[in-house]
C-alpha positions as CSV (number, residue, x, y, z in Angstrom):
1,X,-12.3,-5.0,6.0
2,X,-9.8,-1.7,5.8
3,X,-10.8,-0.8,2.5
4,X,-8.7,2.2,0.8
5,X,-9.6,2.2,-2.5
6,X,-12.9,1.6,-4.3
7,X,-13.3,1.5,-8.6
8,X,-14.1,1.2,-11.6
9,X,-11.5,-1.2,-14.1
10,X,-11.2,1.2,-17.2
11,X,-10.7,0.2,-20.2
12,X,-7.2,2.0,-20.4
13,X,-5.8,-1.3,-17.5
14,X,-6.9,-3.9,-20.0
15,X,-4.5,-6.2,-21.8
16,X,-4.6,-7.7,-25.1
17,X,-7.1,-10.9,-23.6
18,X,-9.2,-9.0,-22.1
19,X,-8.5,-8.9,-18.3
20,X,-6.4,-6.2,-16.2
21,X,-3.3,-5.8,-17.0
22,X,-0.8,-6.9,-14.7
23,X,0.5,-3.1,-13.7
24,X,-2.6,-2.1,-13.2
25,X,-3.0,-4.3,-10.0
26,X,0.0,-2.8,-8.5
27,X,-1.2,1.0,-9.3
28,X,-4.4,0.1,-7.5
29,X,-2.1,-0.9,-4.6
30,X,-0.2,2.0,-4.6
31,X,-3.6,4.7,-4.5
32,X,-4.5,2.2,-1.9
33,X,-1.6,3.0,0.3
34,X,-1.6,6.6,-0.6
35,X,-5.5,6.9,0.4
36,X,-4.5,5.1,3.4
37,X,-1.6,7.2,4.6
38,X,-3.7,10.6,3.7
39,X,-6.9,9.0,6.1
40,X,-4.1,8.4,8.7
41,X,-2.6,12.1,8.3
42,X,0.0,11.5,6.7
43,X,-0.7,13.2,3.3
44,X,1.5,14.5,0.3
45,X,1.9,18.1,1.7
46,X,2.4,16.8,5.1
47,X,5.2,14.5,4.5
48,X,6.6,16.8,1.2
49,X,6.9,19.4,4.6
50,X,9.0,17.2,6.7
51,X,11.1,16.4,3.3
52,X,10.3,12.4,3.7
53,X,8.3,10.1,1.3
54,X,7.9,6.3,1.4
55,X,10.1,4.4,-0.5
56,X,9.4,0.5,-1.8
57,X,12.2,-1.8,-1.4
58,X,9.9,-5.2,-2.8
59,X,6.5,-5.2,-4.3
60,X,5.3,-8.9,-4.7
61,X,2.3,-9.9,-6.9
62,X,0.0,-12.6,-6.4
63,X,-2.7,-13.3,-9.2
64,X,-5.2,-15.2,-8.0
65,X,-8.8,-14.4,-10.5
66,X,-9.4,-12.3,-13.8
67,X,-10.7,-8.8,-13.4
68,X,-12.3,-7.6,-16.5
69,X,-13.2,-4.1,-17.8
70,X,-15.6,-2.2,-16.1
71,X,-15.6,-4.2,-12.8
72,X,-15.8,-2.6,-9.7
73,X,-13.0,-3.2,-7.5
74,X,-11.9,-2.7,-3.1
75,X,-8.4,-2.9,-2.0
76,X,-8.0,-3.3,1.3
77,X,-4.6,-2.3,2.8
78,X,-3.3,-3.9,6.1
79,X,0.0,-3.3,8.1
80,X,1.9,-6.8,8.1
81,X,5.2,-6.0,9.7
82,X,7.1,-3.2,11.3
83,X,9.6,-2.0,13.8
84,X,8.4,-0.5,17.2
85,X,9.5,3.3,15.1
86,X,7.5,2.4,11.7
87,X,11.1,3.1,10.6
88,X,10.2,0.0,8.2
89,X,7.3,-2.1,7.2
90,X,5.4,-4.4,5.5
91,X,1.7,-3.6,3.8
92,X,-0.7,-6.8,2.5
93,X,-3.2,-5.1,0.0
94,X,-6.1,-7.0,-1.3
95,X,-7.9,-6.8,-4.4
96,X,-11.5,-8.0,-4.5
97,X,-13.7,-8.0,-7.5
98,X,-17.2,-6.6,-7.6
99,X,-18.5,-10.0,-6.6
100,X,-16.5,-10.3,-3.5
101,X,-14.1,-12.9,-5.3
102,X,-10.4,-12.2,-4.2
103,X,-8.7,-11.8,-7.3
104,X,-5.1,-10.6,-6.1
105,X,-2.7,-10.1,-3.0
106,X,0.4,-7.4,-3.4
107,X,3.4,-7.4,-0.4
108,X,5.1,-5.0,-0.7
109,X,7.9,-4.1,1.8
110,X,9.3,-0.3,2.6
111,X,10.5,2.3,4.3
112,X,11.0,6.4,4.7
113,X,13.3,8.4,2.1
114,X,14.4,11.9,3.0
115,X,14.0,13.4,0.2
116,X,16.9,16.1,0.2
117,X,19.4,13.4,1.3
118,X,18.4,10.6,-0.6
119,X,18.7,8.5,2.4
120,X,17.0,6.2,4.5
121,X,15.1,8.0,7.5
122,X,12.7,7.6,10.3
123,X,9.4,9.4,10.8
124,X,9.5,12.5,13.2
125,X,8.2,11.4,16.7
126,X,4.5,12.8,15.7
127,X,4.1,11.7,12.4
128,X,5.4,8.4,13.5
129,X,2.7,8.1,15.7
130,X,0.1,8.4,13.0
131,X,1.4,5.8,10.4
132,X,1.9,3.6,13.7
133,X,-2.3,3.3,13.9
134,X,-2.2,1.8,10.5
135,X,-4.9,-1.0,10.3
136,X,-3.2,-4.1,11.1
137,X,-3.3,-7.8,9.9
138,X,-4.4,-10.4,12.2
139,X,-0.7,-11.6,11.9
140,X,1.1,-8.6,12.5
141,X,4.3,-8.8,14.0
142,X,6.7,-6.2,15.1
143,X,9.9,-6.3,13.6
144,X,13.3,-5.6,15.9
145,X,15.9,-3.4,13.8
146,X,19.0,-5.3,12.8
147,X,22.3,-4.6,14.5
């Protein structure tokens, strides 16, 4: 299990009936991917010095169990889909209750952003290397660019 993020439901991701609140999920998904990409080496100040950040182009959420305050959570984080570069992928993220229950899946599809030209980029050659050793799912496939 590739597990990026571990904690504690606070009281500030609860809804009005008393279970996470559905934007919660996907902010747990997102430090998961962040903790992911910083144990690869490819952390803020690393990427902020290459000018590139990763960009979301769909974020799908899949509610599968209540989580209630004060649960301790994992979220795993899995590379799903990409092409050969990393130029674009896809990340599976798994939240599992304290008691091992899965109690959500979030797809999310994306890609790199220069950040001075607003545009769609690829890694460098050695940072694309890095994010290319992301944790894979059993069902990873590698994605051909279009054209």
């Amino acid at each position: 299990m590739n597990v990026f993020y571990e904690g504690q439901v606070l009281w500030s991701q609860i809804d009005a009936n008393q279970h996470m609140r559905h934007s919660a999920y996907a902010d747990f998904g997102a430090q998961a991917r962040l903790t992911m990409l910083e144990k690869l080496g490819l952390n803020p100040a690393t990427l902020l010095g290459s000018q590139i950040g990763p960009v979301l182009f769909r974020e799908e959420l899949l509610y599968l169990r209540e989580v209630g305050i004060n649960d301790y959570i994992k979220v795993t984080s899995e590379l799903t889909k990409s092409r050969a570069d990393g130029s674009r992928w896809s990340i599976r993220h798994e939240i599992f209750r304290g008691d091992g229950i899965k109690a959500a899946i979030i797809n999310v599809d994306g890609a790199w952003i220069d950040l001075e030209k607003r545009k769609l980029t690829i890694l460098p050659k050695e940072l694309s290397d890095l994010f290319m050793v992301t944790p894979r799912s059993s069902e990873y496939v590698e994605d051909a660019p279009k054209g």
